[in-house]
C-alpha positions in Angstrom: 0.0 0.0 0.0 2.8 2.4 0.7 4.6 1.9 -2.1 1.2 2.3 -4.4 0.8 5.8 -2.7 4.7 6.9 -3.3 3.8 5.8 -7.2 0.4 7.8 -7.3 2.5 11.0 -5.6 4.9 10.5 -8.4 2.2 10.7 -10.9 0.5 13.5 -9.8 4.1 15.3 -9.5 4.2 14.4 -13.1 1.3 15.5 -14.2 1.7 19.1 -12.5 5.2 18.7 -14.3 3.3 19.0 -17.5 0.4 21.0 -17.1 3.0 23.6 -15.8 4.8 23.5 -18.7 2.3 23.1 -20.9 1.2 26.2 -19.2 4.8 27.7 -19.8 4.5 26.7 -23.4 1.3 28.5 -23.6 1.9 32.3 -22.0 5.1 31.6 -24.2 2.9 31.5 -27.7 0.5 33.8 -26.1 2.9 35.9 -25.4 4.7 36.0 -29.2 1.2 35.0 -31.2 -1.2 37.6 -29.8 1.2 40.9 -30.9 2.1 38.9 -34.2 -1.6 38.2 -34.8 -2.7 41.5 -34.3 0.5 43.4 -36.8 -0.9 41.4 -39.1 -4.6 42.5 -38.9 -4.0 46.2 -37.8 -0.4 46.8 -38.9 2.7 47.7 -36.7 2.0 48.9 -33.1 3.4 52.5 -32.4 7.3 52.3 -31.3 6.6 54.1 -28.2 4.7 51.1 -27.0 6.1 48.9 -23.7 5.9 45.2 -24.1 2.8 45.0 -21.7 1.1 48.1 -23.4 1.5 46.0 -26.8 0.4 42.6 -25.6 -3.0 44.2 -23.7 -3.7 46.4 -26.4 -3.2 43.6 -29.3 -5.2 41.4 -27.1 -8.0 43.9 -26.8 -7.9 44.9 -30.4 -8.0 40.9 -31.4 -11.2 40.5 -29.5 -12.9 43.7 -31.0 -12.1 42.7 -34.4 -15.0 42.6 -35.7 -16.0 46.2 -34.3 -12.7 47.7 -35.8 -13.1 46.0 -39.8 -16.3 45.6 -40.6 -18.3 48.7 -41.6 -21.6 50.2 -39.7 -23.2 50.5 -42.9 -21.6 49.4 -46.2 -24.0 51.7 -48.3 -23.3 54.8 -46.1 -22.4 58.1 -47.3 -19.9 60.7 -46.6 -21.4 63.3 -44.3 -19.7 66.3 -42.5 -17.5 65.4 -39.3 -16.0 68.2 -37.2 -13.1 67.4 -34.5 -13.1 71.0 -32.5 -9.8 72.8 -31.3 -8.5 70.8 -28.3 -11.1 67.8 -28.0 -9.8 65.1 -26.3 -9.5 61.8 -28.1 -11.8 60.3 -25.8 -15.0 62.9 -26.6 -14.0 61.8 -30.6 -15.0 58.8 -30.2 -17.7 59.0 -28.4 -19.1 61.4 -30.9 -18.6 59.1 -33.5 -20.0 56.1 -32.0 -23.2 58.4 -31.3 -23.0 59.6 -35.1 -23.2 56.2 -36.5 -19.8 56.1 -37.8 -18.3 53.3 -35.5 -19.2 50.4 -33.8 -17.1 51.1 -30.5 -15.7 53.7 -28.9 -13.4 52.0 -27.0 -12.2 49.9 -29.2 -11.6 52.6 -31.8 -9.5 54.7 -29.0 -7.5 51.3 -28.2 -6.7 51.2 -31.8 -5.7 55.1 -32.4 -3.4 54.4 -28.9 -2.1 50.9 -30.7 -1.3 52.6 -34.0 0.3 56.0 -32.5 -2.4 58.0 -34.1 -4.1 59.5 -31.0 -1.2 62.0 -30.9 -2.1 63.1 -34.2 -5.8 64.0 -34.2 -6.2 66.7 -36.3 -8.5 69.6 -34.9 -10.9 70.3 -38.7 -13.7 69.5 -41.0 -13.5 66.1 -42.0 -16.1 64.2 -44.7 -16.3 60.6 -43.2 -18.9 57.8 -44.2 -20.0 54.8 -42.1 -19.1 52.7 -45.9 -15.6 52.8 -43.9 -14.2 50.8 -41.6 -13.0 52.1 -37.9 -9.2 51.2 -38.6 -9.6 53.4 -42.2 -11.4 56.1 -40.3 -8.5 56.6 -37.7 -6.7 57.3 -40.9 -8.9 59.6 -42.6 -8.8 61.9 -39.0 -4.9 62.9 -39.4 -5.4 65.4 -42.4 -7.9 67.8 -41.7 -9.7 70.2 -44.0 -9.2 73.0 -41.8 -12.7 74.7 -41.6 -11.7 78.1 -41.2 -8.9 79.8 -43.8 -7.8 83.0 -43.6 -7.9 85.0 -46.8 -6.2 88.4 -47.0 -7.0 91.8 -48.4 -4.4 94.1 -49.0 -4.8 98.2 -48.7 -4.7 99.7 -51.5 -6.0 96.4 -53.7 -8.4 97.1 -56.9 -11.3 95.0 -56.6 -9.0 92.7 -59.5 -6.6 92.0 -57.5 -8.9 90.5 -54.6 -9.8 88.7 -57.3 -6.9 87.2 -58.2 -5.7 86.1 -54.9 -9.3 83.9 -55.1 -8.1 80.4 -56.7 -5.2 79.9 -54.4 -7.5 80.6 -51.1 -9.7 77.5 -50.7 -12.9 79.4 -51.3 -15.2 78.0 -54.4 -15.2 81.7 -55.5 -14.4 82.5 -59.1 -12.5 85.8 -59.9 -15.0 86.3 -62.6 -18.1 85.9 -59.9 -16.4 88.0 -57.7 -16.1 91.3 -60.6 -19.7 90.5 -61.0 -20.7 91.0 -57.9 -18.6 94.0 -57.0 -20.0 95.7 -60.1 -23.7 94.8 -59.8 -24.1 94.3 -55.7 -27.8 93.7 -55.6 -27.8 90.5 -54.5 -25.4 91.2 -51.5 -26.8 91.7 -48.2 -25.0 95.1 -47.1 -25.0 97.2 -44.7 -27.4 99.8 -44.3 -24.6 102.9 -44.7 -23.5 101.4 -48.5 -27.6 100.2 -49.6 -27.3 102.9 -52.1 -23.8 102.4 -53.5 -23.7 100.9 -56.7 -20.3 99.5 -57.1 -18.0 97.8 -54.4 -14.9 99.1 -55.1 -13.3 101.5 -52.2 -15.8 99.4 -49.8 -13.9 96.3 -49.6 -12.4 97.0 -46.0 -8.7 95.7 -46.0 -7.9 92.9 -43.5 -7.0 89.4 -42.8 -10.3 87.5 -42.7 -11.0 84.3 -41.0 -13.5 82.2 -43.3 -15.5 78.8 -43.6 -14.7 77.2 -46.5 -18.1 77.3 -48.2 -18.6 80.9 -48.2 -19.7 82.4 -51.2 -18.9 85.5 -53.1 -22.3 87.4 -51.4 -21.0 86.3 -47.9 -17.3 87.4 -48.7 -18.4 91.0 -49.6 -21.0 90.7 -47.3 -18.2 90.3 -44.6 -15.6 93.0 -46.2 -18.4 95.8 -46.4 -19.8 94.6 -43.3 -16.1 95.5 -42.0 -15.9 98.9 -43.6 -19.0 99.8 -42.2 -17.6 99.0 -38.9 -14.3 101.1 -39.3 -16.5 104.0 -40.6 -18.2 104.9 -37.7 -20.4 107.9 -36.9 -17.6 110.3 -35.8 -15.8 109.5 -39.2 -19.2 110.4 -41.1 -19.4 113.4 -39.2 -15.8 114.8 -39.8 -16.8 113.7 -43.4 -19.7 116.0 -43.7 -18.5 119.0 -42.2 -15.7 118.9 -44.7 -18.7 118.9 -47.6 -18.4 115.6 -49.1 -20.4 112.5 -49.1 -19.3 109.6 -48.0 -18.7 108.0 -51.3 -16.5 111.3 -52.2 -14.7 111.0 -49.1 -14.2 106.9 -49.9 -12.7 108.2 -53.4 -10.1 110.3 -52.0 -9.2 108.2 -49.7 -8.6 105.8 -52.4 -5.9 108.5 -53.8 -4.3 109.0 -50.7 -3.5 105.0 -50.2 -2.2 105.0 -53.5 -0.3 107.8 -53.1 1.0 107.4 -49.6 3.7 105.3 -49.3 4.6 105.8 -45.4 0.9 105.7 -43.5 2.4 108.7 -41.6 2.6 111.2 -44.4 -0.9 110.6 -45.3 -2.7 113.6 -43.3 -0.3 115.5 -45.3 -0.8 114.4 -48.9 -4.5 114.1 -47.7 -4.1 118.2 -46.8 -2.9 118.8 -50.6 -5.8 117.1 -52.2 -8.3 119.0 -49.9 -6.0 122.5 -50.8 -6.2 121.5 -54.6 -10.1 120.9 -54.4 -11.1 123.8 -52.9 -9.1 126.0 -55.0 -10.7 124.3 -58.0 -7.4 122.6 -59.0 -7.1 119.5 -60.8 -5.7 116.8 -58.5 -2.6 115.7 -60.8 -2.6 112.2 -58.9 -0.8 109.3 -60.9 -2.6 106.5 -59.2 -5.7 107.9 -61.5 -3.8 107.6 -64.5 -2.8 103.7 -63.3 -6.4 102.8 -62.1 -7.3 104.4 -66.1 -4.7 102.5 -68.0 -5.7 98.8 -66.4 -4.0 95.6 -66.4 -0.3 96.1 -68.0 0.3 92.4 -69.6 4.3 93.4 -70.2 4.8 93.7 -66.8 2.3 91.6 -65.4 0.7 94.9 -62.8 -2.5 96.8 -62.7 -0.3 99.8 -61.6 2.0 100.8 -64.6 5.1 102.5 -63.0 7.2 104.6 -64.9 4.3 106.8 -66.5 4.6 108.7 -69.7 3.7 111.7 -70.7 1.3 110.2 -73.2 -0.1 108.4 -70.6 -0.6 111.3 -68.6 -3.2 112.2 -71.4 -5.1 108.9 -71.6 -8.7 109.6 -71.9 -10.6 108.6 -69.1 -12.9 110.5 -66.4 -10.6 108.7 -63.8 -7.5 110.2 -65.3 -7.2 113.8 -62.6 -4.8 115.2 -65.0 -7.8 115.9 -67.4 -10.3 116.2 -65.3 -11.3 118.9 -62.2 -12.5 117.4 -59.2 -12.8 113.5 -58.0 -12.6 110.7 -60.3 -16.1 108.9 -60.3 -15.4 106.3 -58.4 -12.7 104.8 -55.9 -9.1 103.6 -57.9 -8.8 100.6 -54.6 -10.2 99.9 -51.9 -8.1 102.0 -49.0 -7.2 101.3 -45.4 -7.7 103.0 -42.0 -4.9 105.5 -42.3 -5.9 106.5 -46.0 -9.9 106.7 -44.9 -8.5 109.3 -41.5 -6.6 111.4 -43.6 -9.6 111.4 -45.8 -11.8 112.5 -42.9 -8.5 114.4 -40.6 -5.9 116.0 -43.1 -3.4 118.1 -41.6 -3.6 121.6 -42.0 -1.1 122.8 -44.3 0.0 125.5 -47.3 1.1 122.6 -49.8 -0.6 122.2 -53.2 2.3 120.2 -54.2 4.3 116.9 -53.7 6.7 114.3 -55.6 8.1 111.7 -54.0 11.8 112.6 -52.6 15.1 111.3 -54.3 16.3 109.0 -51.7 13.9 105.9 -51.9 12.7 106.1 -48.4 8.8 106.3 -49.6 8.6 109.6 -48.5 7.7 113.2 -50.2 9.3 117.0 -50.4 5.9 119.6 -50.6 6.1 122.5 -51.7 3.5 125.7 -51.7 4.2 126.7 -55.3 4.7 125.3 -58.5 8.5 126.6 -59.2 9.5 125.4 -55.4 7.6 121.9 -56.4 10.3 122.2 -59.6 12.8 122.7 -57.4 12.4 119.7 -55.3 12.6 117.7 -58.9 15.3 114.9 -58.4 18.7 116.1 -60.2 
């Protein structure tokens, strides 16, 4: 009897021999099959990953499988998907789960942790469909359609050249819809100061403009009109009037003074010429007028032809001030806050005169009279 139950503790010792290292044998291959299995369904882990991190996370992503690579709904369509500025990876997913677009929150976060791509949510405007899987959606989220762009206008733009800077901004604006609209305004909601202006030129406040993407060309001037009106306030009107223009005039030689005025500080003065020369019936003898006349210069690729000749000088246009008393009839660009308070503030000064100085620093020499204005000629 005693040496049967020696033989049976043998056996048992045996047994547990095995089981143990059949145990052994099996963290072993769970331990190398259950990372493999899942790089082969979900790709590479993220380097950054520890060994335990790896082997819970491709363990978890193994048993969600399902929820990761098979669609919500095959015959889905994209629909708009926004991630906001600073939401956490976490509020994402939940969203999307919510939305329809994934099966599992959590199993989509584990994934975007496993993969290294939670690091690299992009905040944007995203078109995602529920046709995709959850593993081909975490791609989709790093490159965002940003929803807002910026789009800039420059002082002392002609409405053409806003145009121009429209096909490289991400708006669906054409520069041909845009001259439409700035010539014929009526379908563009503006505001109540400019209902009765008839072209947008001069109106189209200067700025750097934060957009959404789908604005059209009636929301754009919408916006820059909306922003002149805002810049042009009461007190400016005022100031306006009592100097015995409209607003539109006072828009018009503000125009001239942005063109003219190469250093914003020098614009009360240059603004105090133009206001001498008008009242004393003079013509304004502005340049910028002659440019705005002669248009788009293919040779050297500008709307503002610099040198101009004397021939041009004569072109034949009610814009061209060399020809013409008084204002153009309409803004030459579409001026900025210093040009638009010199319009409304000019300095008080003697000058009827000005050419720009001989050192290239912008500036101007005035004179009073004629032969001290030919004196101040460059040699």
């Amino acid at each position: 009897m005693a040496r049967s139950a020696g033989g049976t503790t043998r056996l048992l010792m045996v047994v547990l021999l095995i089981i143990s290292c059949a145990a052994l044998l099996l963290g072993i291959w769970l331990v190398e099959s259950v990372p493999s299995r899942a790089a082969q369904v979900f790709g590479p882990p993220a380097p950054t990953l520890g060994l335990t991190q790896r082997w819970n996370l491709s363990l978890r992503l193994l048993l969600a499988q399902d929820a990761l690579t098979r669609p919500v709904d095959p015959d889905g369509v994209e629909r708009k998907f926004t991630v906001e500025l600073g939401e956490a990876v976490d509020a994402v997913a939940f969203r999307m789960e919510d939305e329809g677009l994934i099966r599992s929150s959590e199993a989509f976060r584990n994934f975007l942790i496993y993969a290294g791509l939670d690091t690299g949510l992009q905040a944007g405007e995203y078109q995602l469909s529920p046709a995709w899987s959850a593993v081909e959606l975490a791609y989709r989220l790093q490159d965002a359609t940003p929803t807002q762009i910026p789009f800039v206008v420059l002082a002392g733009w002609r409405a053409e050249e806003i145009a121009a800077a429209l096909p490289t901004s991400g708006l669906a604006i054409t520069p041909d819809a845009f001259m439409r609209a700035v010539k014929r305004p009526a379908q563009v909601k503006l505001p109540e100061e400019l209902r009765g202006v008839k072209r947008l030129e001069g109106f189209l406040y200067p700025g750097t403009y934060e957009l959404k993407r789908d604005t059209d060309v009636n929301g754009l001037l919408a916006l820059l009109t909306e922003e002149f009106a805002a810049q042009t306030d009461a007190d400016w009107r005022a100031a306006v009037e009592a100097r015995g223009l409209t607003m539109e005039e006072a828009v018009i030689l503000a125009s001239i003074i942005e063109r003219e005025a190469v250093v914003d500080e020098e614009a009360p003065l240059i603004a105090s010429v133009f206001h001498n020369r008008l009242q004393a019936g003079m013509r304004l003898d502005s340049d910028p007028t002659v440019q705005y006349a002669l248009g788009w210069q293919e040779a050297a690729q500008t709307w503002w032809k610099n040198p101009l000749t004397l021939d041009d000088l004569q072109a034949e246009s009610l814009y061209n001030t060399y020809r013409n008393a008084g204002l153009p009839p309409g803004p030459i660009c579409n001026p900025g806050q210093p040009a638009l308070q010199a319009a409304a503030y000019p300095a008080e000064s003697p000058y009827y005169y000005f050419r720009a100085r001989c050192d290239g620093s912008g500036r101007h020499a005035f004179a009073v009279t004629f032969d001290e204005h030919l004196q101040n000629a460059c040699p």
